[in-house]
C-alpha positions in Angstrom: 8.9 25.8 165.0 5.9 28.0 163.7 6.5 31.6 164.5 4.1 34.7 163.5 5.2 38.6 164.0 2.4 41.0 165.2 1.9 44.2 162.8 4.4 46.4 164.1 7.1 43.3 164.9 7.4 44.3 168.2 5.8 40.8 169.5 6.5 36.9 167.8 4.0 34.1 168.9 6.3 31.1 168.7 4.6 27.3 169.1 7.2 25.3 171.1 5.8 21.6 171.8 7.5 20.3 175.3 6.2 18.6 178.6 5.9 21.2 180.3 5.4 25.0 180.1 9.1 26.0 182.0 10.5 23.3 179.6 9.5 25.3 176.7 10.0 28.3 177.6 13.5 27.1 178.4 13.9 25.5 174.7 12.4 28.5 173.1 15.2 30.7 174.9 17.8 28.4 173.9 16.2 27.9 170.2 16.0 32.2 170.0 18.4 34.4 172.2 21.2 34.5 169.8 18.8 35.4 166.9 16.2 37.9 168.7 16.5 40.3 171.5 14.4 38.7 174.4 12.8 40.6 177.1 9.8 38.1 178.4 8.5 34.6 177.0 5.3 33.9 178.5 2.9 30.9 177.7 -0.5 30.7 177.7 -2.0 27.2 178.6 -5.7 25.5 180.1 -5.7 24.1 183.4 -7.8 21.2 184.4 -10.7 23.5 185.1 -10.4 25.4 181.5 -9.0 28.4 183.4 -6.0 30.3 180.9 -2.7 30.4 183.0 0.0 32.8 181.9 3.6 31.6 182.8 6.4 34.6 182.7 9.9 33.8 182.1 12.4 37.7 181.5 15.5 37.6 180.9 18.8 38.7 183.1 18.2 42.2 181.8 14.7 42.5 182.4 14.6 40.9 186.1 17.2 43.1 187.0 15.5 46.3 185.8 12.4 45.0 187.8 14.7 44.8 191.0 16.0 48.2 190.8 12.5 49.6 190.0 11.2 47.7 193.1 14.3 49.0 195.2 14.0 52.4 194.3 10.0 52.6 195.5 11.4 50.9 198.7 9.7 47.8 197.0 10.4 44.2 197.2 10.0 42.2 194.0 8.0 38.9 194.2 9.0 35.9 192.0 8.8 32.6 191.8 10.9 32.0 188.8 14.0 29.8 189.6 17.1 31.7 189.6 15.8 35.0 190.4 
């Protein structure tokens, strides 16, 4: 796996190869969350027309921040990540 820290290490740009992008941000998880405190993975990947399609995954801690957020503004969170 080829990884690469942005200047101030607050961001890693990991290449995970997999069929899919929820397959590898799935791996990637597995691969990282007991070395690096996750927040969000997100890929970055052409569709058929050339358009750049971001795919979000957070973690526990970060979807349920998000919720409360929401909640307190009298907000509803919209997802369509699977187990949200």
């Amino acid at each position: 796996m080829s990884l690469a820290a942005n200047a101030d290490r607050t961001r890693l740009m990991a290449v995970q190869p997999a069929r899919t992008p929820g397959r590898a941000l799935r791996s990637l998880r597995r691969r990282l969350h007991h070395v690096l405190p996750i927040d969000v993975l997100t890929t970055h990947y052409p569709d058929q027309h050339g358009q750049v399609l971001l795919n979000l995954e957070f973690s526990r801690t970060a979807r349920a921040a998000i919720r409360q957020a929401a909640t307190a503004r009298g907000q509803r969170p919209e997802t369509s990540s699977p187990g949200a």
